[in-house]
C-alpha positions, -999 to +999 in steps of 0.1 A: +362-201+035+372-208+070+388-239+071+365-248+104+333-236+082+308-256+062+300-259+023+270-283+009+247-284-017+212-273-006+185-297-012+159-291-037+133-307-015+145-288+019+154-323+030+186-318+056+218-329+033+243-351+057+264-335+078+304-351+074+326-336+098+363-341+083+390-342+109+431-340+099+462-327+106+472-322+064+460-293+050+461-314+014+440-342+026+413-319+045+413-294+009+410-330-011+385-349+008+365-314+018+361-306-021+347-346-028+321-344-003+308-315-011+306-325-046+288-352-034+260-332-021+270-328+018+276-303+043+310-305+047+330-293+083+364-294+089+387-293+114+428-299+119+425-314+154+412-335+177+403-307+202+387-289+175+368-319+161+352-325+194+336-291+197+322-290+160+307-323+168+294-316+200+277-283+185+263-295+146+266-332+156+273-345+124+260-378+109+294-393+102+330-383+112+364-392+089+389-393+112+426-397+110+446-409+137+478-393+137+480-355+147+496-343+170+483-333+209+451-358+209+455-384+183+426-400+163+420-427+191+421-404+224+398-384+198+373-411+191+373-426+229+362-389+240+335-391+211+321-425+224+315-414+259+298-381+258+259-388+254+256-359+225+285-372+202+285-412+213+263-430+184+280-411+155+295-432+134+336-427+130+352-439+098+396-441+108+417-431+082+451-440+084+489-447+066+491-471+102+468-501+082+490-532+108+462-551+125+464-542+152+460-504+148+429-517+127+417-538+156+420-510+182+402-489+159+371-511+154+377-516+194+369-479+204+340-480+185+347-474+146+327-480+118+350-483+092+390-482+086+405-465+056+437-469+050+459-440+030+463-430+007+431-426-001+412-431-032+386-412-034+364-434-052+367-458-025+363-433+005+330-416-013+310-454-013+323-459+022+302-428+032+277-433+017+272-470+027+276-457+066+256-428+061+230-456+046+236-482+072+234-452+100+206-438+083+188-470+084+196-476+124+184-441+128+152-446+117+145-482+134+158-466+166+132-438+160+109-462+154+116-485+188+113-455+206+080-443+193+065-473+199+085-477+237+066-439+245+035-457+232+036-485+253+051-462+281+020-440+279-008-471+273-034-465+295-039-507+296-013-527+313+011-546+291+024-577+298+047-601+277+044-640+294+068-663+281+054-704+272+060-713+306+040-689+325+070-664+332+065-627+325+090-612+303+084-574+306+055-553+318+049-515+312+045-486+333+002-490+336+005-529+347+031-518+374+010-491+389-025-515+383-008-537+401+013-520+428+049-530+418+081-507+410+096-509+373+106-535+363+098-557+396+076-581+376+100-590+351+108-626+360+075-634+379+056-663+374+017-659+362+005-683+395+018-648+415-010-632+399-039-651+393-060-679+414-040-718+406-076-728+383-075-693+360-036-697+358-037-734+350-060-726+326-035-697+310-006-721+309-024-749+292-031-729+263-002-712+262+015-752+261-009-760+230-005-731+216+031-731+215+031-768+207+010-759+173+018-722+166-001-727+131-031-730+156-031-703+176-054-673+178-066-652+207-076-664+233-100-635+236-110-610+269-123-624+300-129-609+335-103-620+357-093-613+393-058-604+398-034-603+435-023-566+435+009-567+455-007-554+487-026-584+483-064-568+474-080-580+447-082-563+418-109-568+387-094-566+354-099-576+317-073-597+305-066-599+267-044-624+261-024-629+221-002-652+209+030-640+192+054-663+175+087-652+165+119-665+182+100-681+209+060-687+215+051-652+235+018-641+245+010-603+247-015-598+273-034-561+280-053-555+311-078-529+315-088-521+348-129-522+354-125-522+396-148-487+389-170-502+372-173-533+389-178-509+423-207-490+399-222-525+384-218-537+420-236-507+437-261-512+411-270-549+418-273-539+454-299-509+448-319-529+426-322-552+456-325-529+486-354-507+493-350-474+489-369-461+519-359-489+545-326-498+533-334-535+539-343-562+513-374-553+484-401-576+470-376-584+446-350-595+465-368-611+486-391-633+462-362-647+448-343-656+482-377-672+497-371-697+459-339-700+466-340-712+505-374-734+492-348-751+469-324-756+495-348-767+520-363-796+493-328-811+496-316-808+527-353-817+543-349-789+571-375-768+578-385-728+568-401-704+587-422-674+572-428-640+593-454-615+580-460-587+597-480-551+595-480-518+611-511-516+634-532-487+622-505-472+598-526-451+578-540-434+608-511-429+620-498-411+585-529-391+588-524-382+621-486-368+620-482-368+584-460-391+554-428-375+569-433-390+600-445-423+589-413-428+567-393-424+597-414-447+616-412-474+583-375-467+584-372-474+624-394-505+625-369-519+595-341-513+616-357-534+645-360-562+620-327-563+604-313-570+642-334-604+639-317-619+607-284-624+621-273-657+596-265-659+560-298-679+553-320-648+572-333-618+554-360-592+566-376-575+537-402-543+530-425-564+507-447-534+501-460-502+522-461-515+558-460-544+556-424-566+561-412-601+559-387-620+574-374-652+562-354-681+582-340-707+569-334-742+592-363-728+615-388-754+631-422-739+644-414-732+683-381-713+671-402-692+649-431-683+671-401-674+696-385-652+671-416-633+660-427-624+700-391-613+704-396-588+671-433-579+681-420-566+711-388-552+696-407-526+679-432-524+710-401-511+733-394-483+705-424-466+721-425-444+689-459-424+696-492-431+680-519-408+695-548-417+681-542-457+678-570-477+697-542-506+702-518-490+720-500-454+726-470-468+707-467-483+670-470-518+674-472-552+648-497-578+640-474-611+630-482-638+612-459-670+614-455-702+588-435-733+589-430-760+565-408-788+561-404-786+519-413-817+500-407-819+459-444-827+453-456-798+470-448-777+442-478-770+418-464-738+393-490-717+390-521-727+419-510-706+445-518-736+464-481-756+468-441-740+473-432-709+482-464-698+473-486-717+506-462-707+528-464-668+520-503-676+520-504-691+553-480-668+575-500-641+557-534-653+568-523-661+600-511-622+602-546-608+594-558-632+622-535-616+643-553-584+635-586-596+636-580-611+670-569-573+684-534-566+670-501-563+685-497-603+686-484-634+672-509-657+653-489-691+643-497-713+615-482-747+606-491-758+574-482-789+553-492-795+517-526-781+520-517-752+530-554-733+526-570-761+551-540-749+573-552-712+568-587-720+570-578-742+609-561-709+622-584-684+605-614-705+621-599-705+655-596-669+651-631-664+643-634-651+608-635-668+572-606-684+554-609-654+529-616-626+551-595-592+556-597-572+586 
């Protein structure tokens, strides 16, 4: 056999047999050494020098090297220092053999990176369990490095962020997904504290359990997924999920995943605000608008100010549907909306469709004479459009009939269910004071003010308008 060839025992299984690459200068101790290896089951290489020994290793990268250290041109230590700094050959282990056993050839040895030192001559006995307890041991560290780097490609390759947060608040090590949720480079987060990340209250909150949790690690549990907002570097908000986990082994940690639901809070978002616009108009529905007129009421009870209602109707709508047909109406619906929407400027304003053609609008902190203002100024908003209506006996141009309310809120008002107290009088009383408006020619402003009672206030403006307290023109 070529004395820079290989012998082993094949495996039964088809399991790989260690590799042992034998490297020395004496024919007697390669022949001896060659013959006990493979009689103990391994592929066997050999090779005379140091020169030679690095290109077998580099090419069948063995799983353990016997080296000696005196040949001549490279010696076993110019040998193994070339070994340990080329990236192929650097974590095989190297087992020195030597007649040189002073300590500090031994020391040097262990220094460039050696496993083991043998001294000669060598008994066999002795040099086969040395193998095989560094073939073990290097089987062993094999397998848990395999094992770190399965799971460092898994982490990697999460599609949540990881983080890993220290007792104290300080973040430990994040993975690729965090850095790139969040906007930092690798490894830029590392060293961070959690107050970067999150408002002071949610990141008070964070550290206090993580302090009673490392306090009582018999205690601890998750602290389970909540919806938090976190400060992208840019410095946008972003909406995440954070789950946070203790982990106790050295120190108290806490493994924290993030998943990133900005999409969906954009969809659940876009959503809310459908639900709440008219489709049509693009301004506030019923819906919306029911519950902002409770809302303001409630505010109004405390604060004592007074609201203002505005009611309002196309003049003749139908006809004018009939006349140029439902396309043209919608454009008109979607126009006259538009001229609203200019007139609820504030927070506490809101013009709404409340059904067909017929809109509301809604100020909050509004006392009578501002309201009766603000309705003229919108009845002859949508006068100034001058969109055509042939056939209406009011005017060439689509015009309004308005109806204003005001009321100062008071507690006992309230009567669930009458229709005669809250919210409820003043939506009756701007509305009757809208059909009024029609009744008394259209394209006007009809003003009511009422208190408590709010049907004697309809039933004052509807008799100064000439027509019953229940009547509908």
């Amino acid at each position: 056999m070529d004395p820079a060839g290989s012998t082993g025992v094949g495996s039964p299984t088809g399991r790989r047999d260690a590799a042992i690459l034998i490297v020395d200068d004496a024919p007697d101790n390669l022949a001896a050494l060659r013959e006990q290896m493979v009689e103990q089951g391994y592929q066997t290489y050999v090779a005379g020098t140091g020169e030679r020994a690095l290109q077998l290793a580099r090419r069948v990268h063995p799983d353990l090297i016997l080296l000696d250290i005196v040949m001549p041109g490279m010696d076993g230590f110019e040998t193994c220092r070339h070994l340990k700094s080329h990236p192929v050959t650097q974590r095989i282990p190297v087992i020195f053999m030597s007649a040189r056993t002073g300590s500090e050839d031994v020391v040097a040895g262990f220094d460039l990176g050696a496993v083991d030192y043998i001294g000669k001559p060598l008994r066999m006995a002795e040099v086969c369990a040395r193998v095989r307890t560094q073939l073990q041991m290097h089987a062993n560290s094999a397998t848990q490095q395999e094992q770190a780097e399965r799971l460092r490609t898994i982490v990697d390759h999460m599609a949540e962020g990881l983080l890993i947060i220290e007792a104290g608040g300080r973040i430990q090590f994040t993975n690729p997904a965090c850095d790139n949720y969040l906007g930092y480079g690798p490894d830029e987060l590392a060293g961070r504290h959690i107050g970067d990340l999150l408002a002071p209250v949610v990141a008070q909150e964070y550290l206090a359990y993580f302090a009673r949790y490392a306090a009582q690690p018999d205690t601890a549990h998750s602290h389970g997924t909540r919806e938090v907002t976190i400060r992208h570097k840019a410095g946008k908000p972003v909406c995440m999920d954070l789950t946070l986990t203790p982990m106790f082994l050295r120190q108290p940690l806490f493994i924290g995943l993030l998943h990133d639901i900005t999409h969906h809070k954009l969809s659940e978002d876009a959503l809310q605000r459908a639900a709440l616009v008219d489709s049509l108009t693009q301004i506030a529905n019923r819906r919306h608008f029911d519950n902002f007129l409770e809302k303001e009421w409630q505010r109004a009870v405390r604060s004592g100010a007074p609201l203002s209602l505005v009611v309002l109707d196309v003049d003749h709508f139908k006809l004018y549907n009939d006349t140029l047909g439902h396309a043209a109406g919608d454009v008109c619906l979607q126009q006259v909306a538009q001229a609203l929407g200019a007139h609820a400027l504030r927070m506490t304003d809101l013009a709404a469709r409340y059904g067909g053609e017929e809109f509301v609008l809604l100020f909050a902190e509004t006392d009578a004479d501002a309201a009766a203002l603000l309705a003229e100024a919108i009845r002859a908003h949508v006068e100034t459009l001058q969109l055509p209506h042939p056939k209406s006996p009011t005017s060439p141009w689509i015009t309004v009939s308005i109806g204003v309310a005001t009321m100062v809120p008071r507690q006992q008002c309230i009567g669930p269910g009458t229709g005669q107290g809250g919210p409820d009088a003043l939506f009756v009383a701007a509305d009757r004071a809208m059909y009024a408006a029609k009744d008394g020619g259209r394209n006007q402003v009809r003003a009511a003010q009422p208190g408590c009672d709010a049907m004697a206030a309809v039933r004052a403006v509807a008799h100064g308008a000439g027509i019953a307290a229940d009547g509908r023109a």
